[in-house]
C-alpha positions in Angstrom: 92.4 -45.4 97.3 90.9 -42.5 99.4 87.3 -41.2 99.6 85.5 -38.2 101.4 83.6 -39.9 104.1 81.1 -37.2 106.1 80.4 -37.5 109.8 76.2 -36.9 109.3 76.4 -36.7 113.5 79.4 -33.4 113.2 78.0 -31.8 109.7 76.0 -28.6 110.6 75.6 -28.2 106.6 76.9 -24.7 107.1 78.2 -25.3 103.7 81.9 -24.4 104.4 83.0 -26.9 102.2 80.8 -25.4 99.0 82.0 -22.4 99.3 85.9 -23.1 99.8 85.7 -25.7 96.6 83.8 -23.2 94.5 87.1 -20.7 95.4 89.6 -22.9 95.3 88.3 -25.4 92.4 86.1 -23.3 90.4 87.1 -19.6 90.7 89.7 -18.5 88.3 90.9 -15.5 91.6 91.1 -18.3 94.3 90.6 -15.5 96.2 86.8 -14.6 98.1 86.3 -10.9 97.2 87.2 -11.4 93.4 85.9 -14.6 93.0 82.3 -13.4 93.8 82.3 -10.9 90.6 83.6 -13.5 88.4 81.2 -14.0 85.1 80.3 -16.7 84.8 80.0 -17.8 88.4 82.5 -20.1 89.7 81.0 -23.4 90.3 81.7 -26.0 93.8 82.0 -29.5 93.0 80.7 -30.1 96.8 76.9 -30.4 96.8 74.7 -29.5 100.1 71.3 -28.3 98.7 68.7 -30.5 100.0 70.9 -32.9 101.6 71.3 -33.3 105.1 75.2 -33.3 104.5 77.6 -32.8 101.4 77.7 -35.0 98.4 81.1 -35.8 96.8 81.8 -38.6 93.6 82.4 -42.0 94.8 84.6 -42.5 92.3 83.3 -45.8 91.4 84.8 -48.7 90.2 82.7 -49.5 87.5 81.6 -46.2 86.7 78.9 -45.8 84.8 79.9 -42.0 83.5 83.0 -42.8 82.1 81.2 -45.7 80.0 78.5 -42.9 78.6 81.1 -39.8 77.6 80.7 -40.3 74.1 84.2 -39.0 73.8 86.3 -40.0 76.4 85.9 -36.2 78.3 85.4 -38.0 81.5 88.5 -40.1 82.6 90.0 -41.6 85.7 93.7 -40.9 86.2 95.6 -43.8 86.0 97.8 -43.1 89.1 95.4 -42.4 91.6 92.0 -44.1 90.2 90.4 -41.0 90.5 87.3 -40.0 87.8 87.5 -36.4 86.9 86.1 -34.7 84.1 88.9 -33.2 81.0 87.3 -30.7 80.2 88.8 -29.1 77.2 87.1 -32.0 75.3 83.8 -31.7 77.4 81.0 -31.4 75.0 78.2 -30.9 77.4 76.2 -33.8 76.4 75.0 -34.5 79.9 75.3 -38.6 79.3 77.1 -38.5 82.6 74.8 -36.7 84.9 72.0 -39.1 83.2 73.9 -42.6 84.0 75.6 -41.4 87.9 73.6 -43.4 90.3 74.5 -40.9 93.3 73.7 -37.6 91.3 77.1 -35.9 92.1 77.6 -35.5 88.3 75.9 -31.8 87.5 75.7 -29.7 84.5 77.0 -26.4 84.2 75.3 -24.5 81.3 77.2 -21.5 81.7 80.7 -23.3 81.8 79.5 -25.7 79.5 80.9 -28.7 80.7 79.4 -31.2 83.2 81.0 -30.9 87.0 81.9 -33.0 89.5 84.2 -33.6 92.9 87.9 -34.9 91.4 88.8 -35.0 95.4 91.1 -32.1 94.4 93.4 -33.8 92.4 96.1 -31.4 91.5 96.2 -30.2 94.9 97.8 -31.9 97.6 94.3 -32.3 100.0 91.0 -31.9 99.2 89.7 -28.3 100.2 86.6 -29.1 101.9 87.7 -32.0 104.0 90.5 -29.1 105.3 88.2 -26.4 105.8 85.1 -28.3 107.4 85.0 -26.2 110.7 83.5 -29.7 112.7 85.9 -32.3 111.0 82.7 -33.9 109.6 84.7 -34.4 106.5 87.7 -37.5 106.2 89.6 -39.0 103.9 89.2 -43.1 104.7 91.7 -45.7 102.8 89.1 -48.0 101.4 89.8 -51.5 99.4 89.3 -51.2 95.8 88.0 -47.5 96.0 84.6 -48.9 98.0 84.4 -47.7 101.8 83.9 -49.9 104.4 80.6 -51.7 104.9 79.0 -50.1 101.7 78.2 -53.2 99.6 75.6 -51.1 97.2 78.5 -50.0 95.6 79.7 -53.6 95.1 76.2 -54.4 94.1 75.4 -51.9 91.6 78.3 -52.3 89.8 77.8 -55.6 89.4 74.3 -55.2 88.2 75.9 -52.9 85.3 78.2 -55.6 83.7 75.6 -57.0 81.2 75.5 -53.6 79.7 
């Protein structure tokens, strides 16, 4: 599998990568100038706010938020292993943005449905990592979803099997 890996030494947080996603993910225009009058607002699943660089779902192995959807709203496609949230079915509980251990799940009260990064799955690359003006942004192969040298992953997944 591939994940979003960020470069903290190249990213400026000039927030590129937020504002592309929220065009080309959440605006119903894909398109700056008509996006920005869109009601409601259209929403990045790319979080830099408070961060020293941009937050994207790990896509976890074990993951906790597809365990909590009460019913089945958040899935991981079966092809690719990637978690995204359907959200037709989305009943804005907010179990998932309780139970993710990274905070990358969000609410959205005025979509009504929780958000998060799908890595741009029905798109052919993910928007931000092809925008970021620095290249802080990569897509790394990883074994079983996990980067490289990131055992908290491994360990906090296998903290959550007794539950």
């Amino acid at each position: 599998m591939e994940v979003i890996v960020v470069d903290r030494e190249k990213c400026t947080q000039c927030h590129t990568c937020v504002l592309w996603c929220g065009i080309e993910i959440g605006s119903l225009a894909k398109e700056l100038n008509q996006a920005i009058h869109e009601e409601p607002q259209p929403v990045p699943r790319v979080h830099v706010e408070g961060n020293n660089f941009p937050l994207h779902c790990r896509h976890c192995e074990v993951a906790p938020c597809i365990d909590a959807c009460p019913n089945g709203s958040m899935r991981r496609d079966p092809k690719t292993g990637l978690v995204y949230v359907h959200e037709p079915t989305c009943i804005a509980c907010w179990m998932c943005v309780m139970v993710c251990p990274f905070g990358i799940v969000a609410p959205s009260s005025s979509h009504h449905v929780a958000i998060k990064c799908d890595r741009c799955r029905n798109m052919e690359y993910p928007i931000c990592v092809e925008v970021c003006p620095t290249n802080a942004l990569k897509l790394q192969v990883t074994r079983k979803g996990l980067p490289e040298g990131e055992s908290h992953y491994v360990q906090y997944s296998k903290g959550l099997e007794g539950f």
